[in-house]
PDB file with one MODEL, atoms N, CA, C and O in Angstrom:
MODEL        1
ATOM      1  N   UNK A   1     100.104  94.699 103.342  1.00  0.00           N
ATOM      2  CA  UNK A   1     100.168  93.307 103.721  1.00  0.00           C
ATOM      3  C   UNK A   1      98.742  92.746 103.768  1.00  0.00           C
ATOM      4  O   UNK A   1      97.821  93.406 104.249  1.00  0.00           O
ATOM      5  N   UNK A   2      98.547  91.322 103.179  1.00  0.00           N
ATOM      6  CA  UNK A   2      97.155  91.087 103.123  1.00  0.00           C
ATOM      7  C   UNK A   2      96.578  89.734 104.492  1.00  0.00           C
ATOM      8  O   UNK A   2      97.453  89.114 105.096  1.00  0.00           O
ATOM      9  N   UNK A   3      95.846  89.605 104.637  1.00  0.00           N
ATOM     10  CA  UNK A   3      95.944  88.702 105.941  1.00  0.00           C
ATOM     11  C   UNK A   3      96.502  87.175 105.535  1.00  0.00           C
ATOM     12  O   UNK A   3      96.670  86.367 106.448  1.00  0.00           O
ATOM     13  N   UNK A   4      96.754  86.840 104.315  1.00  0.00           N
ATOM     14  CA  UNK A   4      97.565  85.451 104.798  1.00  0.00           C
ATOM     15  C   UNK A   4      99.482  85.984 104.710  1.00  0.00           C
ATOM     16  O   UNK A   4     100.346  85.108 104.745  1.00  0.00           O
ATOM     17  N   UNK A   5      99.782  87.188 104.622  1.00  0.00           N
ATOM     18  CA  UNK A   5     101.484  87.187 104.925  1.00  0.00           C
ATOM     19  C   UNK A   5     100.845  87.723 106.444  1.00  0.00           C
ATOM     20  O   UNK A   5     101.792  87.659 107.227  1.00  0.00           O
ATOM     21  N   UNK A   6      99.499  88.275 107.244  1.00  0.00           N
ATOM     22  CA  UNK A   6      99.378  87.926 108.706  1.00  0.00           C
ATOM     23  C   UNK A   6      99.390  86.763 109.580  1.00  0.00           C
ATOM     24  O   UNK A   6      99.744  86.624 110.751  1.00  0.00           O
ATOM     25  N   UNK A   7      98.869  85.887 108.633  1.00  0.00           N
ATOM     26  CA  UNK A   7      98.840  84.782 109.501  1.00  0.00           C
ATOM     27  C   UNK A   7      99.698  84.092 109.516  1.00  0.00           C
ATOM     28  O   UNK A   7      99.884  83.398 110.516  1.00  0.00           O
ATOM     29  N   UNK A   8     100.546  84.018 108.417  1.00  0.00           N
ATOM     30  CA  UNK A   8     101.358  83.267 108.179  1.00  0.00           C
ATOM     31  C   UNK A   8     102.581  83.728 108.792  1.00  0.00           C
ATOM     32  O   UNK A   8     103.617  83.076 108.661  1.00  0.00           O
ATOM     33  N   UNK A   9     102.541  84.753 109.421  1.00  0.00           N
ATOM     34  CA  UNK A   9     103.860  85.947 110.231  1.00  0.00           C
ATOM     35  C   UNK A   9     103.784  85.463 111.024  1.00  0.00           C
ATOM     36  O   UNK A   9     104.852  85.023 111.451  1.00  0.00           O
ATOM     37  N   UNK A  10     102.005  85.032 112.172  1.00  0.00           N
ATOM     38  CA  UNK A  10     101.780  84.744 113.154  1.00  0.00           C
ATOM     39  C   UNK A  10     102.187  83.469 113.557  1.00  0.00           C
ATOM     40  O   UNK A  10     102.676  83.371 114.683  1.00  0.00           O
ATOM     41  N   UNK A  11     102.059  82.281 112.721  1.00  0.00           N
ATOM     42  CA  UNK A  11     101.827  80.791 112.951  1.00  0.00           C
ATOM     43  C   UNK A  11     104.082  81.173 112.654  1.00  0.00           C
ATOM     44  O   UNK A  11     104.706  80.582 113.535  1.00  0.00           O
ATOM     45  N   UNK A  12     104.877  81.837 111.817  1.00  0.00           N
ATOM     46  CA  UNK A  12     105.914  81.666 111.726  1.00  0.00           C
ATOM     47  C   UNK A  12     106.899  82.002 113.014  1.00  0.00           C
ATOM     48  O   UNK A  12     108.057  81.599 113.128  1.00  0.00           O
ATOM     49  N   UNK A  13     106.189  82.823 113.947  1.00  0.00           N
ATOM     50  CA  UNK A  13     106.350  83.636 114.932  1.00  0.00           C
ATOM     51  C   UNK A  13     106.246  83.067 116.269  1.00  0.00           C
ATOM     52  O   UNK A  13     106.591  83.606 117.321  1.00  0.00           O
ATOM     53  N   UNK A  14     105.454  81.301 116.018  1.00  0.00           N
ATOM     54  CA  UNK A  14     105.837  80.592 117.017  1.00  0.00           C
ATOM     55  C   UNK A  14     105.975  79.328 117.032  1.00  0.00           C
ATOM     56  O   UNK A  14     106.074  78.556 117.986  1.00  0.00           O
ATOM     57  N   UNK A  15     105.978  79.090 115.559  1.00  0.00           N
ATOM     58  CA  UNK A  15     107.186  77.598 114.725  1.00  0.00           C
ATOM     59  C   UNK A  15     108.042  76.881 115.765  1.00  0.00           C
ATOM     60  O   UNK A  15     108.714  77.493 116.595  1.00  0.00           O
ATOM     61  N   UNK A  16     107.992  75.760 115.690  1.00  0.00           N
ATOM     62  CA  UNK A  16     108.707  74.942 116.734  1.00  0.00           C
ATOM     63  C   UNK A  16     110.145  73.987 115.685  1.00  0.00           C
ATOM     64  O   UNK A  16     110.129  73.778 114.472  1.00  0.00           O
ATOM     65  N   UNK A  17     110.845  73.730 116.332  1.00  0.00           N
ATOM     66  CA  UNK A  17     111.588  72.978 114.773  1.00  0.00           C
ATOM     67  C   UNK A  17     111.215  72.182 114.515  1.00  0.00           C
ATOM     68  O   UNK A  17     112.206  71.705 113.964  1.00  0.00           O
ATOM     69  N   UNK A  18     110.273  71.259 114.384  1.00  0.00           N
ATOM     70  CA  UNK A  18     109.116  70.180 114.327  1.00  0.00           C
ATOM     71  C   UNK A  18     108.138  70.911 112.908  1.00  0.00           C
ATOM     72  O   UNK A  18     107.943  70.312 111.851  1.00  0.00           O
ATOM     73  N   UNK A  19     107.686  72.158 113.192  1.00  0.00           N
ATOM     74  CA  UNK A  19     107.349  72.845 112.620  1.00  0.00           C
ATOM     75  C   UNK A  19     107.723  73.229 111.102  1.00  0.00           C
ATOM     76  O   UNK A  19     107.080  73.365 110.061  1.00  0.00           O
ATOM     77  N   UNK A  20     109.375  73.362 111.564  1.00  0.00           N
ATOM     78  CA  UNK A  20     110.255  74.126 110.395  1.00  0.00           C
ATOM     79  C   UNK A  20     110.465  73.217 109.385  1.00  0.00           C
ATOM     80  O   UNK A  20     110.543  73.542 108.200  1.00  0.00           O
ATOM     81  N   UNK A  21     110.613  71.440 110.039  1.00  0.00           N
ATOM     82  CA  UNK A  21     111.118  70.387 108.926  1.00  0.00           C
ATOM     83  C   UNK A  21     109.687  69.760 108.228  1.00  0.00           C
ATOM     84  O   UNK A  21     109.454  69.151 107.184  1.00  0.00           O
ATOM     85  N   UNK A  22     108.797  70.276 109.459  1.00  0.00           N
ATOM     86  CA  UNK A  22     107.341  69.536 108.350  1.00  0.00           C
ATOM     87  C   UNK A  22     107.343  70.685 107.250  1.00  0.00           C
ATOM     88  O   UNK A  22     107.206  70.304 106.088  1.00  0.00           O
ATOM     89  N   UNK A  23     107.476  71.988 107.474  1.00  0.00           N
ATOM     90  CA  UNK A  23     107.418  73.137 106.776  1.00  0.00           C
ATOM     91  C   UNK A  23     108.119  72.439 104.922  1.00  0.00           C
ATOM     92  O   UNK A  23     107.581  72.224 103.836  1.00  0.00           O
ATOM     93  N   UNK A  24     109.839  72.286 105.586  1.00  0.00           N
ATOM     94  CA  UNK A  24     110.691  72.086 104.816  1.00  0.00           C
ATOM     95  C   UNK A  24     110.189  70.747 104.127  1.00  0.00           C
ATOM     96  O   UNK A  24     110.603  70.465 103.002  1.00  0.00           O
ATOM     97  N   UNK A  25     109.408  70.025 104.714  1.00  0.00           N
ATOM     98  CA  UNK A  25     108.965  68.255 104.040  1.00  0.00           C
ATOM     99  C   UNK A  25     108.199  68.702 102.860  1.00  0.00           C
ATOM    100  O   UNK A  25     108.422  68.295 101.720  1.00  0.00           O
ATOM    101  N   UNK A  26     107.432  69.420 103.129  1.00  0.00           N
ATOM    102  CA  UNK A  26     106.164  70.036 102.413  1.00  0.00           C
ATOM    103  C   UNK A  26     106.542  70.639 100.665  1.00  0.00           C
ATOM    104  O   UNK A  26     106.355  70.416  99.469  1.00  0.00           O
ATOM    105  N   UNK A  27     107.308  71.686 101.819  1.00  0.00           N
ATOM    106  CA  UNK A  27     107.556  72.321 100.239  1.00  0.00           C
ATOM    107  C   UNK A  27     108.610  71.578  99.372  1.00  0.00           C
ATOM    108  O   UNK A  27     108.410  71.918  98.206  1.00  0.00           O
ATOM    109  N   UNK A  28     109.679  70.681  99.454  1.00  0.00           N
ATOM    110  CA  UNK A  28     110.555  69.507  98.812  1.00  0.00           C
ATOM    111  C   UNK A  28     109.603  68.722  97.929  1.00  0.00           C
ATOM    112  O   UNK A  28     109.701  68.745  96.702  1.00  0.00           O
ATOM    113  N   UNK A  29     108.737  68.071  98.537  1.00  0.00           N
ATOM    114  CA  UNK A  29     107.608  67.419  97.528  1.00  0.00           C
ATOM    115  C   UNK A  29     106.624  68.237  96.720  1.00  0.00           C
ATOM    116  O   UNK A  29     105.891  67.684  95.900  1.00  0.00           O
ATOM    117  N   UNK A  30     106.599  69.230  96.883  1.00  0.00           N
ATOM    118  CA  UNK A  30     105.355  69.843  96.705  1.00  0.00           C
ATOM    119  C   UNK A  30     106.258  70.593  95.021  1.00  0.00           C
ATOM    120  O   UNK A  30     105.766  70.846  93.921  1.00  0.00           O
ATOM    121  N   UNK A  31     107.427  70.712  95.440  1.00  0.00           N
ATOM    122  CA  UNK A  31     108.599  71.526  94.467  1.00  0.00           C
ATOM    123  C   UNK A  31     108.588  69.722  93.453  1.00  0.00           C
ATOM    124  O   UNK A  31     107.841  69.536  92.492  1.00  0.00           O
ATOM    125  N   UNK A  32     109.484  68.748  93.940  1.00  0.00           N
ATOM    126  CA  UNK A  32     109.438  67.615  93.566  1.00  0.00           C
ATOM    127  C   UNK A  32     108.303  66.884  92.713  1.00  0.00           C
ATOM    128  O   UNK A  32     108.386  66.652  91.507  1.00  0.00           O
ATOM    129  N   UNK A  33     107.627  66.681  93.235  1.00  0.00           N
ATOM    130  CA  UNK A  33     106.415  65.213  93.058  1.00  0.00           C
ATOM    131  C   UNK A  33     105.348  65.869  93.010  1.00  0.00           C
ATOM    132  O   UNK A  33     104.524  65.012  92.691  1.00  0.00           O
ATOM    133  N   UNK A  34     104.528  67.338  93.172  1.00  0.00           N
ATOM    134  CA  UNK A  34     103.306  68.525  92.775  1.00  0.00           C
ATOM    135  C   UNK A  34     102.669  68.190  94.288  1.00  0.00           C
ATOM    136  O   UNK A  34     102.995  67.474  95.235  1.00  0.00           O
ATOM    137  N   UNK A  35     101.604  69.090  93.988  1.00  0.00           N
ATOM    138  CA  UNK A  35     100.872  69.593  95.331  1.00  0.00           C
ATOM    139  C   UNK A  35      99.793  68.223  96.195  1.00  0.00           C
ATOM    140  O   UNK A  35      99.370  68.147  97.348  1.00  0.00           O
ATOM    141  N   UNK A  36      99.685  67.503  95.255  1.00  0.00           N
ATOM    142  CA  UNK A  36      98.701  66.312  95.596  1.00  0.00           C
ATOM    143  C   UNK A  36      99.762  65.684  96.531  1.00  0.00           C
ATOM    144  O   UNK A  36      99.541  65.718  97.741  1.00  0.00           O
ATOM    145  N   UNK A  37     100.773  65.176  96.116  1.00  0.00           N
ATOM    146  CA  UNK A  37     101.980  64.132  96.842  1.00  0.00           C
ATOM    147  C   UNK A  37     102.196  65.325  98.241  1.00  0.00           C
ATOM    148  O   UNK A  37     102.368  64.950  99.400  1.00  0.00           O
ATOM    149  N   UNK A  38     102.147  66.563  97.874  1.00  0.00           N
ATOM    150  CA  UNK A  38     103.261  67.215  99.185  1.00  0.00           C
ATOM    151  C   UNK A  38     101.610  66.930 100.347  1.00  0.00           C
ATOM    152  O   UNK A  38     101.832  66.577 101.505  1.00  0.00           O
ATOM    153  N   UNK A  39     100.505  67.070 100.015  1.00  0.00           N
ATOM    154  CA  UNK A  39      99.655  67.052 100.864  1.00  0.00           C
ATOM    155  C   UNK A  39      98.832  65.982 101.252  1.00  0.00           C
ATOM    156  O   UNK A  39      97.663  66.074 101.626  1.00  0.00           O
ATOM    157  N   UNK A  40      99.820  64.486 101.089  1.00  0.00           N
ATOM    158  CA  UNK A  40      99.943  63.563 101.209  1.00  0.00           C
ATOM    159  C   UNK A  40     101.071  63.296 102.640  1.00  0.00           C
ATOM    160  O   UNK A  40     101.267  62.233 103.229  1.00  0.00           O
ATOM    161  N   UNK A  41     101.555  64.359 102.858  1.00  0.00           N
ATOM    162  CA  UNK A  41     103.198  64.264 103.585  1.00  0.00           C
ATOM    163  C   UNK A  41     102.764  63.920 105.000  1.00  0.00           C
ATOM    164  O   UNK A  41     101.604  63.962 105.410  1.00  0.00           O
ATOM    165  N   UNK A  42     103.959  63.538 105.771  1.00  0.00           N
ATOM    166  CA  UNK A  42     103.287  64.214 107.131  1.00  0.00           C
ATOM    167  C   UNK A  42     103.424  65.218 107.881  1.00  0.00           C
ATOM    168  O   UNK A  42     102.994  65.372 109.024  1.00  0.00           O
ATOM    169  N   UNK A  43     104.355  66.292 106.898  1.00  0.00           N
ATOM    170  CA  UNK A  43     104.756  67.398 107.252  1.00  0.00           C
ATOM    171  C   UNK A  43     103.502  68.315 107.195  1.00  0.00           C
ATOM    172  O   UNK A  43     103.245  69.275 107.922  1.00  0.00           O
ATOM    173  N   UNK A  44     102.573  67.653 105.869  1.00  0.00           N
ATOM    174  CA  UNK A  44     101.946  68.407 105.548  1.00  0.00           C
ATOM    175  C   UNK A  44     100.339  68.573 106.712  1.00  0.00           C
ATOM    176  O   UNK A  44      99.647  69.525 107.074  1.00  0.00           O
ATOM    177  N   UNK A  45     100.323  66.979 106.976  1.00  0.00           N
ATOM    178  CA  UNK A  45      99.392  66.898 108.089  1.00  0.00           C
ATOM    179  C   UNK A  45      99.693  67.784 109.203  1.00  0.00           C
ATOM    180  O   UNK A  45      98.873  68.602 109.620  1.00  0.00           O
ATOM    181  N   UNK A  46     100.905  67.626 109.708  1.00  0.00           N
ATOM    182  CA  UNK A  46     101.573  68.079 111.040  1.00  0.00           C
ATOM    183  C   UNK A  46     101.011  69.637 111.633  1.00  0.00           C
ATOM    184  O   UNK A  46     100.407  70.150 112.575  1.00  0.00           O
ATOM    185  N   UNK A  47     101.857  70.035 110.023  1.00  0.00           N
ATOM    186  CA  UNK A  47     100.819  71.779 110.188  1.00  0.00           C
ATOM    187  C   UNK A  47      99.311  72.179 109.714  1.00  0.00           C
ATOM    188  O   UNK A  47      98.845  73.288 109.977  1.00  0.00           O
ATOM    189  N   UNK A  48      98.558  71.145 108.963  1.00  0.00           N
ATOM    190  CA  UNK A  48      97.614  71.384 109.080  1.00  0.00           C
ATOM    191  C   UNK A  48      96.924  71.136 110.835  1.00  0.00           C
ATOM    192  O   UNK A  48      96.066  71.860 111.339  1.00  0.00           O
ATOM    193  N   UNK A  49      97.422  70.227 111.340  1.00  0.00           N
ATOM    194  CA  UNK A  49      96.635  69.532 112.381  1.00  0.00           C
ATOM    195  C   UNK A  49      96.850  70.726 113.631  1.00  0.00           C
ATOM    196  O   UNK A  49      96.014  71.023 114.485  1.00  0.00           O
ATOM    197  N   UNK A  50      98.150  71.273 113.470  1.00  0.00           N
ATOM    198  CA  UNK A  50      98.570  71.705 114.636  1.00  0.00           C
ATOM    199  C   UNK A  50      98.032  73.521 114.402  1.00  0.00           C
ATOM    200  O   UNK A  50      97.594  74.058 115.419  1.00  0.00           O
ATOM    201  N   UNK A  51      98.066  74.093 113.536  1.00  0.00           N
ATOM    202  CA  UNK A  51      97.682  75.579 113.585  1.00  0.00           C
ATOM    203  C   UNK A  51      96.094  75.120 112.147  1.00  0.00           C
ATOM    204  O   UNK A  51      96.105  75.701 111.062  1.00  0.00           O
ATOM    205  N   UNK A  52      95.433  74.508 112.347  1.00  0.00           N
ATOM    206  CA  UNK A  52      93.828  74.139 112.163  1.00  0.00           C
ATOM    207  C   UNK A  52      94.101  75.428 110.540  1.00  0.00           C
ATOM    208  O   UNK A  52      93.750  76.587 110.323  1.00  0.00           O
ATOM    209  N   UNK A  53      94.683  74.658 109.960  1.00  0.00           N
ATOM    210  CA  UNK A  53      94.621  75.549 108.336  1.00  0.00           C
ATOM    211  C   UNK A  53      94.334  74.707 107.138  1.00  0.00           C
ATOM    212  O   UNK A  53      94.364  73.477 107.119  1.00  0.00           O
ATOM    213  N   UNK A  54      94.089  75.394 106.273  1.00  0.00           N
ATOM    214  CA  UNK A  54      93.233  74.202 105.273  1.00  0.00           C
ATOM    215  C   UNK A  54      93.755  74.607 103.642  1.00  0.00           C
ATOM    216  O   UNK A  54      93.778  73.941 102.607  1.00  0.00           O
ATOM    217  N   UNK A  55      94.158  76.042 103.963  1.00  0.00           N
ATOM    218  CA  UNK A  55      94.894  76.970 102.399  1.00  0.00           C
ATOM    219  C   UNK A  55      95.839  77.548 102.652  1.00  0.00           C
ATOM    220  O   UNK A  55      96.387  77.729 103.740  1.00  0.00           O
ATOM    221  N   UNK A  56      96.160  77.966 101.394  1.00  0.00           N
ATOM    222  CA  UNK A  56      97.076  78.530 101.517  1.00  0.00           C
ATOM    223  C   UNK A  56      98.676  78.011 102.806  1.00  0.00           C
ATOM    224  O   UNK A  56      99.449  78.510 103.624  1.00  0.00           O
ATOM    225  N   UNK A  57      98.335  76.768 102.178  1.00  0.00           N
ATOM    226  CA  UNK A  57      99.722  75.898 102.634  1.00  0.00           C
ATOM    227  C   UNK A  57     101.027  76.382 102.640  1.00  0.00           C
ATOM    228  O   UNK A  57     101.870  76.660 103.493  1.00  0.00           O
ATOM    229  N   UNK A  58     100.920  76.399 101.230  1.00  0.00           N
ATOM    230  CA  UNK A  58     102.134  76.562 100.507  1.00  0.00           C
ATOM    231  C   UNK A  58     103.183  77.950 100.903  1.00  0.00           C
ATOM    232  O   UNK A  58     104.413  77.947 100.961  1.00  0.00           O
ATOM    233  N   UNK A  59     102.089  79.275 101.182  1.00  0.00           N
ATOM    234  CA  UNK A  59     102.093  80.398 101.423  1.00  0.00           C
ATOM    235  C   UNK A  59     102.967  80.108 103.194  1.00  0.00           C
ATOM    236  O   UNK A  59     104.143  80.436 103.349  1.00  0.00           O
ATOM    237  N   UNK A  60     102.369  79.650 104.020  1.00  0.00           N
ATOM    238  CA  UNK A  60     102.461  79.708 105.030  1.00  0.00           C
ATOM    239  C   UNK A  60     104.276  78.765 105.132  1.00  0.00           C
ATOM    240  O   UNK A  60     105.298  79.097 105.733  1.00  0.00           O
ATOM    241  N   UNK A  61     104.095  78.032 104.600  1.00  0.00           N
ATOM    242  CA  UNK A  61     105.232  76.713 104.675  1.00  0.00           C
ATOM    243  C   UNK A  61     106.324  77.423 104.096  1.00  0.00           C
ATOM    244  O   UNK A  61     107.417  76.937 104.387  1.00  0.00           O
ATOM    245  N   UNK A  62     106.362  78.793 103.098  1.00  0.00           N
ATOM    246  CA  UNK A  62     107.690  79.266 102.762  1.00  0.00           C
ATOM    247  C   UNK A  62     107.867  80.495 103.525  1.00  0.00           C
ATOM    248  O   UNK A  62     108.770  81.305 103.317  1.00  0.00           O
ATOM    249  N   UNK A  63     106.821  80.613 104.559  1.00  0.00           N
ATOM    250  CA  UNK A  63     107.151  81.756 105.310  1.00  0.00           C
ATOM    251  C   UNK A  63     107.803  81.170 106.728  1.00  0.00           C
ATOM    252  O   UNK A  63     108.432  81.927 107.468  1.00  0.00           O
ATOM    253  N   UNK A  64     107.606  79.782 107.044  1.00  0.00           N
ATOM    254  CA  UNK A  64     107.868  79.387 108.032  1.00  0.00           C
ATOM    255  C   UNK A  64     109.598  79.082 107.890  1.00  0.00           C
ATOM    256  O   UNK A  64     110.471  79.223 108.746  1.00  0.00           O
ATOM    257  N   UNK A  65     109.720  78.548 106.272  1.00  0.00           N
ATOM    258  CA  UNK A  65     111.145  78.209 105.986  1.00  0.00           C
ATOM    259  C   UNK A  65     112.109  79.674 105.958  1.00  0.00           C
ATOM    260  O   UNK A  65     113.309  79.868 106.149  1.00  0.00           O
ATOM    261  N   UNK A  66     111.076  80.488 105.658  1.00  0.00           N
ATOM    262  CA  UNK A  66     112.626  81.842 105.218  1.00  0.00           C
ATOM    263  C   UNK A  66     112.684  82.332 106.631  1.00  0.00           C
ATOM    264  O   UNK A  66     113.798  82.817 106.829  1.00  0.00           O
ATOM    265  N   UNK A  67     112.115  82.379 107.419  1.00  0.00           N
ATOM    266  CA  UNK A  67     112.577  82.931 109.048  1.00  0.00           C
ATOM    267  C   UNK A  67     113.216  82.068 109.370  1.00  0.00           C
ATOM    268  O   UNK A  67     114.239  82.572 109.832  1.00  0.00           O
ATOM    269  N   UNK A  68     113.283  80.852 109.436  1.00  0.00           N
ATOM    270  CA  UNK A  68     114.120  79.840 110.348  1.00  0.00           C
ATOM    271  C   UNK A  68     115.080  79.447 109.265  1.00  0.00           C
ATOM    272  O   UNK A  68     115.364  78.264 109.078  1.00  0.00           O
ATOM    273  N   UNK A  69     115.506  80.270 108.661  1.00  0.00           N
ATOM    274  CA  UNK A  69     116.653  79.411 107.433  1.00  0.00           C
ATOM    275  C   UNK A  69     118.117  79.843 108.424  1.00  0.00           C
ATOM    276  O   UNK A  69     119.238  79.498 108.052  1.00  0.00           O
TER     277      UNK A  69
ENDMDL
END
């Protein structure tokens, strides 16, 4: 395991459902409309603002969706 499926275990490990739908906002556009529009979102702000991350978005946002599915 390399440290972003750690961190991303960690930040998934105490996801709020606030969390799970900015998660889910993120990756819809990001799948949809490409990576510029999804990090435009405010899903996408939400989790940057709230667990202070800057990469590896994308990584983190489908780890947050497959635990809480």
């Amino acid at each position: 395991m390399n440290a972003i499926d750690t961190v991303a275990r960690e930040i998934s490990a105490e996801a709020t459902p606030l969390d799970v739908a900015a998660a889910r906002q993120f990756l819809d556009v990001n799948t949809d409309e490409g990576r510029a529009a999804a990090m435009r979102t405010s899903g996408a702000g939400h989790l940057i603002r709230k667990y202070k991350i800057n990469r590896n978005l994308s990584a983190i946002a489908r780890r947050i969706v497959a635990d809480h599915a």
